[in-house]
MMTF fields as JSON, N, C-alpha, C and O atoms, coordinates in Angstrom:
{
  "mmtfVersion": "1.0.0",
  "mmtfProducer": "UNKNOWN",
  "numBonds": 383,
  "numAtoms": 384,
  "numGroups": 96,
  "numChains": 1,
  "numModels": 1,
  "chainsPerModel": [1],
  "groupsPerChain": [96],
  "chainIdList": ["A"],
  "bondAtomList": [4, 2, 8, 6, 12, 10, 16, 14, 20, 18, 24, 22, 28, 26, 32, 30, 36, 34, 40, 38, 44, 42, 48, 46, 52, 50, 56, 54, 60, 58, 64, 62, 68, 66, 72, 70, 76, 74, 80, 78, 84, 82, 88, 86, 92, 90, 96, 94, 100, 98, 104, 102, 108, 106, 112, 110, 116, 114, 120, 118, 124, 122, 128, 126, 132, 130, 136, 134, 140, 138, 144, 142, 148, 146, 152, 150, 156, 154, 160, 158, 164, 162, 168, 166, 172, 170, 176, 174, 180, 178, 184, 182, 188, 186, 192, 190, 196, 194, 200, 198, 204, 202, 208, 206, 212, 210, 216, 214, 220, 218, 224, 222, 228, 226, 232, 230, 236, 234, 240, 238, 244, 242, 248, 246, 252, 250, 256, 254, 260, 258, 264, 262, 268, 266, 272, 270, 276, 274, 280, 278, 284, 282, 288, 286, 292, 290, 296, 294, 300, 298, 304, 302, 308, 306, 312, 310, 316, 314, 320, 318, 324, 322, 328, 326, 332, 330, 336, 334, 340, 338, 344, 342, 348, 346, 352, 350, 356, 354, 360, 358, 364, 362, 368, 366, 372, 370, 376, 374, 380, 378],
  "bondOrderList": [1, 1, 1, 1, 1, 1, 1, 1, 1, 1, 1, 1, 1, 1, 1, 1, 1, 1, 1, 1, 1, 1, 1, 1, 1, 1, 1, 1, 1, 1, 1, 1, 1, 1, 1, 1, 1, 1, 1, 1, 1, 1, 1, 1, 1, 1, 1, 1, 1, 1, 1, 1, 1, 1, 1, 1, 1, 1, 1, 1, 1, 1, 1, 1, 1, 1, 1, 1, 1, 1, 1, 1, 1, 1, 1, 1, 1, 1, 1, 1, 1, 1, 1, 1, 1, 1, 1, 1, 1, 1, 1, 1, 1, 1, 1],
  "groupList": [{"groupName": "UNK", "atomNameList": ["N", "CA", "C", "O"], "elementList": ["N", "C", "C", "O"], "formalChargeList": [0, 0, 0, 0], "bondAtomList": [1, 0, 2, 1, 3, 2], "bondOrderList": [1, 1, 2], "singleLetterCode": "X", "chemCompType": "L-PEPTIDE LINKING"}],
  "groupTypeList": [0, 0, 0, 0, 0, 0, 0, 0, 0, 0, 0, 0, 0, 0, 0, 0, 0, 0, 0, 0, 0, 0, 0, 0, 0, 0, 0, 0, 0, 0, 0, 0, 0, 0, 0, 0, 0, 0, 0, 0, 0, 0, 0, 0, 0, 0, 0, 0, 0, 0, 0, 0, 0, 0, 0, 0, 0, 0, 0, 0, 0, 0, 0, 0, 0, 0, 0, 0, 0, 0, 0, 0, 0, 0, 0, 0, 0, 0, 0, 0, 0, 0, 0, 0, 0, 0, 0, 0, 0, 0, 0, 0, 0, 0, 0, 0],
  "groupIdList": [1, 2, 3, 4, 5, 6, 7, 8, 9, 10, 11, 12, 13, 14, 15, 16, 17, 18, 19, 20, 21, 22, 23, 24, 25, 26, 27, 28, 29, 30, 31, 32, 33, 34, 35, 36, 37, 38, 39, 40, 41, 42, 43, 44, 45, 46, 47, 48, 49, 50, 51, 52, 53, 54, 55, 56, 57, 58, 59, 60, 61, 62, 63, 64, 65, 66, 67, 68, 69, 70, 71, 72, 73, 74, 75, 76, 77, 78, 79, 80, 81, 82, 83, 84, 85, 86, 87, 88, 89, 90, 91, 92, 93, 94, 95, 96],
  "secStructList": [7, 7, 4, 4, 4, 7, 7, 6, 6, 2, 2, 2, 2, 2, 2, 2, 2, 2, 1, 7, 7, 6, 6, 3, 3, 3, 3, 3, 3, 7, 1, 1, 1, 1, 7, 7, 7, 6, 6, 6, 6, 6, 6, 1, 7, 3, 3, 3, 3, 3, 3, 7, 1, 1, 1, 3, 3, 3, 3, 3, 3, 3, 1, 1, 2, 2, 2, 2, 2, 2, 2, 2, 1, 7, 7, 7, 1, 1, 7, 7, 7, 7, 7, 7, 7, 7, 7, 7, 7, 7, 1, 1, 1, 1, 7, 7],
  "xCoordList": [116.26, 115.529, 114.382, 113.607, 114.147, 112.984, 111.691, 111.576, 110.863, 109.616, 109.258, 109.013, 109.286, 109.191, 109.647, 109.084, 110.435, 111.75, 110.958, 111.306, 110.037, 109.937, 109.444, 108.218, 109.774, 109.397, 107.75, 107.394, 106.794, 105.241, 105.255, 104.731, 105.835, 105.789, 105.902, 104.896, 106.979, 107.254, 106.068, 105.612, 105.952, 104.575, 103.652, 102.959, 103.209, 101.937, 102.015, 101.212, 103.297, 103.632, 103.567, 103.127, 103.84, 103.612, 102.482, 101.963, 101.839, 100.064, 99.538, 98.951, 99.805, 98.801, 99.211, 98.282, 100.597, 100.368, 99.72, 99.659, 99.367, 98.762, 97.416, 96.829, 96.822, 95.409, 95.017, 95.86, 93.434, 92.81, 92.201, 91.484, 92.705, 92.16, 90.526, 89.766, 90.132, 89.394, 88.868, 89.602, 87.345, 87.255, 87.511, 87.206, 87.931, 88.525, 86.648, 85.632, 86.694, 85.439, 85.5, 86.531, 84.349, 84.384, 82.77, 81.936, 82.522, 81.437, 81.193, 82.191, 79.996, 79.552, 78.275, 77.228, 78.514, 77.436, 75.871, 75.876, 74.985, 73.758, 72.836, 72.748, 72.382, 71.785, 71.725, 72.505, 70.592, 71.198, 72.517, 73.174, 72.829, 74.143, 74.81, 74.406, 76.457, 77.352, 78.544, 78.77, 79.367, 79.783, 80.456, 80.898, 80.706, 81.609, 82.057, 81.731, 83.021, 83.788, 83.242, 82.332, 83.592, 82.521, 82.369, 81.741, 83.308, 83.226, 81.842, 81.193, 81.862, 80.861, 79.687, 79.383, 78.92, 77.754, 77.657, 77.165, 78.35, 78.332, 77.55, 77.808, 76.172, 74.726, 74.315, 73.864, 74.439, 74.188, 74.551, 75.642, 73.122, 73.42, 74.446, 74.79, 75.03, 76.317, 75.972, 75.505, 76.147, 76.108, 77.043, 77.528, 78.144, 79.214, 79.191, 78.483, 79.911, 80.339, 81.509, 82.071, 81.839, 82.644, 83.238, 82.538, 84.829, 84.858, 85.672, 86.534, 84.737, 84.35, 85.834, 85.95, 86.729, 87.779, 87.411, 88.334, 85.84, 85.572, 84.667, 84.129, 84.403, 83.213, 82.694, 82.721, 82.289, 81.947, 80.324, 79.474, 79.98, 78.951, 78.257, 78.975, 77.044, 76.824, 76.714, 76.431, 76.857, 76.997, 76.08, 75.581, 75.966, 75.157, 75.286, 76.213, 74.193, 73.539, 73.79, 72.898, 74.433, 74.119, 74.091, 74.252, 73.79, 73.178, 73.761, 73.139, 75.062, 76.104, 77.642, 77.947, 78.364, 79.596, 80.35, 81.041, 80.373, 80.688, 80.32, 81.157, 78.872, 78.524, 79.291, 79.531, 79.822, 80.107, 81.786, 82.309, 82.58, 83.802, 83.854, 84.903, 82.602, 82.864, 82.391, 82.518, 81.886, 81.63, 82.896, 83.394, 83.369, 84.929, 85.606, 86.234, 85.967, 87.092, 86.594, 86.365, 86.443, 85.825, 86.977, 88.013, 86.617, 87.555, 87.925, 87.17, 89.709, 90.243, 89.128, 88.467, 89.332, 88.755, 89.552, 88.942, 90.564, 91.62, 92.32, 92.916, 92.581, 92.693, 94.564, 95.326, 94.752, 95.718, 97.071, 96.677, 98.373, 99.119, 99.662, 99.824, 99.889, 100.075, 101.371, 102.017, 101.834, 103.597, 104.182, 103.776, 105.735, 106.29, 106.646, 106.732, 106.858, 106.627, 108.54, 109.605, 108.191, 109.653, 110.757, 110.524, 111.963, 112.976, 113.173, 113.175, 113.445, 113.868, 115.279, 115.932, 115.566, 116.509, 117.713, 117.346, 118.985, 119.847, 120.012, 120.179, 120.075, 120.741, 120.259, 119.726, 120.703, 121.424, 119.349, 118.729, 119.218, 117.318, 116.616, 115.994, 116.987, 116.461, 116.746, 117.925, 115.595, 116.294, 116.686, 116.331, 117.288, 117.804, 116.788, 117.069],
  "yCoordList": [121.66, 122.238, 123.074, 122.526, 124.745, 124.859, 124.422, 124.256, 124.308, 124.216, 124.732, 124.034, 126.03, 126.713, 126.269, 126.374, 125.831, 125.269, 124.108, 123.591, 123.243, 121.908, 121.417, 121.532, 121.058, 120.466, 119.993, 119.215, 120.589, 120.201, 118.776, 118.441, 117.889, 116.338, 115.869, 115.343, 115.932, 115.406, 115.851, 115.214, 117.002, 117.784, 117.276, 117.536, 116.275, 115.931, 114.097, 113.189, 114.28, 112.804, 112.841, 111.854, 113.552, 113.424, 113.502, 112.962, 114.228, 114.636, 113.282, 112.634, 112.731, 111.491, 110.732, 110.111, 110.471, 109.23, 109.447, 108.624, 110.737, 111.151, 111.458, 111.874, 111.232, 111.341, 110.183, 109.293, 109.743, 108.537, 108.021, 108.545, 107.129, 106.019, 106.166, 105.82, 106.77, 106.243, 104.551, 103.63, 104.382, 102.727, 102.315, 101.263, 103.088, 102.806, 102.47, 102.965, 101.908, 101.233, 101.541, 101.339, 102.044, 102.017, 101.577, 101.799, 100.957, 100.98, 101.951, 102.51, 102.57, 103.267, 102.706, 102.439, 102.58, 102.336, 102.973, 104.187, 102.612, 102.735, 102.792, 101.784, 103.916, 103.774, 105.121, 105.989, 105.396, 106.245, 106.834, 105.957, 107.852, 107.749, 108.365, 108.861, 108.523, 108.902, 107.866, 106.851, 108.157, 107.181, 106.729, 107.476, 105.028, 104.345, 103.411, 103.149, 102.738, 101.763, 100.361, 99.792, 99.933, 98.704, 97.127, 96.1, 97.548, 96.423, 96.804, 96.19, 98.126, 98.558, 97.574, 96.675, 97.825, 97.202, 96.553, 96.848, 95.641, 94.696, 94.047, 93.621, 94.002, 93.97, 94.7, 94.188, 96.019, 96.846, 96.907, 96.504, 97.813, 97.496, 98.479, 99.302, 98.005, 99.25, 99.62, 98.752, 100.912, 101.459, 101.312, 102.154, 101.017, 100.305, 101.862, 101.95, 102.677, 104.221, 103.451, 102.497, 103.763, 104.435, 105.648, 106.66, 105.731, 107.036, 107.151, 106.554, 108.33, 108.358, 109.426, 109.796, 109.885, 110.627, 112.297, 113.034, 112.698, 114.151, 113.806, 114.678, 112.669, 112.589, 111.1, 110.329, 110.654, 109.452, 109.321, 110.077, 108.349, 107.678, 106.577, 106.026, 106.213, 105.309, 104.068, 104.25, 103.108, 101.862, 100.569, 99.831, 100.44, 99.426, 99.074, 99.196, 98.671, 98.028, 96.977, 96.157, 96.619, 95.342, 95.409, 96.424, 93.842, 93.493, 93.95, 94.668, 93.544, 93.983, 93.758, 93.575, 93.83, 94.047, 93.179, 93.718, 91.521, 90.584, 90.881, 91.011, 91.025, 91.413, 92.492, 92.758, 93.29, 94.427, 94.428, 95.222, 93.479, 92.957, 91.78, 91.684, 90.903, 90.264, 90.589, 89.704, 91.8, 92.64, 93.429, 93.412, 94.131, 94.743, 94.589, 95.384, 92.986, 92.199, 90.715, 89.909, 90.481, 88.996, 88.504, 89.053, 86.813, 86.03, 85.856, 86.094, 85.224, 85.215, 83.615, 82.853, 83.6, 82.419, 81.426, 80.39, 81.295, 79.955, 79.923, 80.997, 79.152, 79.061, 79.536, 79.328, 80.166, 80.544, 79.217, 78.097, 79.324, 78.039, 78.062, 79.145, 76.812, 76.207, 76.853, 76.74, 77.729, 78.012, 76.593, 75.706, 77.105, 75.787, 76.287, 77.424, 74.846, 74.747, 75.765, 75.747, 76.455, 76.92, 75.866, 74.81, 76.391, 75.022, 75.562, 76.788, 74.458, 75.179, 76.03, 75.526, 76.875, 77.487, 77.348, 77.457, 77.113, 76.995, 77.91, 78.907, 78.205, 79.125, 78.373, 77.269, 79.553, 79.616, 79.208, 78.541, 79.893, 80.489, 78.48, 77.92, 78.064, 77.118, 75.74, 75.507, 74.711, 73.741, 72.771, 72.844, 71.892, 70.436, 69.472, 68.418],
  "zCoordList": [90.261, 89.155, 89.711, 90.495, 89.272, 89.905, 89.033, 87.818, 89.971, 89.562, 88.096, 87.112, 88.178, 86.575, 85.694, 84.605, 85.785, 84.644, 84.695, 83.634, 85.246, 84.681, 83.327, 83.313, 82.505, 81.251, 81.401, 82.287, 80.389, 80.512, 80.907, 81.969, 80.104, 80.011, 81.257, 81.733, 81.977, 83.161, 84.599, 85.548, 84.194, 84.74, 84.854, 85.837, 83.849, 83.172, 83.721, 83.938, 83.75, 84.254, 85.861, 86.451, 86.307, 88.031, 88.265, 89.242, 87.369, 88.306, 88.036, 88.903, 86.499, 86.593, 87.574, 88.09, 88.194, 88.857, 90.659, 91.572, 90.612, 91.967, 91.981, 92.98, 90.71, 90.095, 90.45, 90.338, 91.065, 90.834, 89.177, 88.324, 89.268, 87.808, 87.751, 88.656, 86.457, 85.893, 85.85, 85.49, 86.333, 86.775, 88.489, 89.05, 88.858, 90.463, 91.104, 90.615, 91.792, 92.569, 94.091, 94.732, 94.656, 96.273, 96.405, 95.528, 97.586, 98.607, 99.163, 99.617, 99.395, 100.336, 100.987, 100.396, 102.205, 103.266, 103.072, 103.276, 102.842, 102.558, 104.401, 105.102, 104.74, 105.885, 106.421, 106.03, 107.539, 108.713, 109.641, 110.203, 109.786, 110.469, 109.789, 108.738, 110.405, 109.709, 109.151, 109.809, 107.829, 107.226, 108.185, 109.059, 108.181, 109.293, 108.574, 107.416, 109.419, 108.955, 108.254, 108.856, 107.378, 106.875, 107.743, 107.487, 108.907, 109.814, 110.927, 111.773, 110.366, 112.114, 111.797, 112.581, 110.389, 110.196, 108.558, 107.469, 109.1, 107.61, 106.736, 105.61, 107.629, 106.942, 105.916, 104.892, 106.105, 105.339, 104.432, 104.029, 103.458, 101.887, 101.95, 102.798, 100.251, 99.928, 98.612, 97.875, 98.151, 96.976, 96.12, 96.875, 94.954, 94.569, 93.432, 92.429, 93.808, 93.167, 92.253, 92.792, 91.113, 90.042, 89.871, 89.873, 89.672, 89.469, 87.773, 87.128, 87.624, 85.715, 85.634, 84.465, 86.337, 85.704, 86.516, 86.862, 86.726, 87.41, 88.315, 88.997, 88.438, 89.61, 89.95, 88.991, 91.01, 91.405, 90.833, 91.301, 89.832, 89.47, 90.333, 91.167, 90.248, 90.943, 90.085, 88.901, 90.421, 89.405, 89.817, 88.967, 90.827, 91.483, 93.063, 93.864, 93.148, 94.664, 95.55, 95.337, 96.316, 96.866, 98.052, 98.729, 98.582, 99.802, 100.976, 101.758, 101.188, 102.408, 101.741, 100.562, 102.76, 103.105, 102.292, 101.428, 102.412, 101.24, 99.954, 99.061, 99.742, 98.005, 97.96, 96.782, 98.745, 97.72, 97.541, 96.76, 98.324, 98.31, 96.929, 96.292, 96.546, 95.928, 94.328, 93.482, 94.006, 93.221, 92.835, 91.709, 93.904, 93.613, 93.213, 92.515, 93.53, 93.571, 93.402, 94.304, 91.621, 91.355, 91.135, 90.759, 91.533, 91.726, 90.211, 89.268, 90.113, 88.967, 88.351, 89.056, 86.717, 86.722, 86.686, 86.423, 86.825, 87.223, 88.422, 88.499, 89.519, 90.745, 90.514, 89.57, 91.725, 91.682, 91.615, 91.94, 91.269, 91.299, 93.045, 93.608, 93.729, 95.171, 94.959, 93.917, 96.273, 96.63, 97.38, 98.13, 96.467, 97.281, 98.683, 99.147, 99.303, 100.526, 101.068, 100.451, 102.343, 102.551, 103.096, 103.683, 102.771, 103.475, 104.538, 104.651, 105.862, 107.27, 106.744, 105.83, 107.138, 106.776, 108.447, 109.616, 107.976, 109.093, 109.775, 109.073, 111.183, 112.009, 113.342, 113.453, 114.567, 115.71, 116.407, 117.235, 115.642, 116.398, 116.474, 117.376, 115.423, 114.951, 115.876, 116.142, 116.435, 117.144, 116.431, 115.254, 116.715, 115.899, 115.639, 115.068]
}
């Protein structure tokens, strides 16, 4: 199909899913320097950006590297359910 020929809809359907979400959350490193990895210096405060759909907002502050992982990503409020345990499975690899 060429390109031209594509139907608006389907058009409209590819870009969103290569678009970032509205709500999406990042850290940024708060400090001197140039941006680095969040392992380099995990002390450091982080700025906790939003992105509003055209541009990254700022949303809030925290201390380091954990606060801003546990801000991101809050724990569910019911503990997850225990996996069952695996069965040895038979083969050649396996000893008796």
């Amino acid at each position: 199909m060429n390109p031209e020929d594509e139907p608006l809809a389907q058009w409209a359907a590819r870009r969103e899913g290569r678009l970032r979400k509205p709500g999406e959350l990042k850290a940024v490193t708060l400090g001197a320097g140039p941006q680095r990895a969040a392992h380099v210096n995990p002390d450091a405060p982080r700025l906790i950006l939003e992105w509003d759909g055209f541009a990254w907002q700022p949303l809030a502050t925290v201390d380091n590297y954990a606060a801003a992982r546990a801000y991101m990503n809050p724990m569910p409020a019911t503990p997850p359910t225990p996996r069952q345990p695996m069965k040895k499975a038979p083969g050649r690899h396996r000893k008796p």
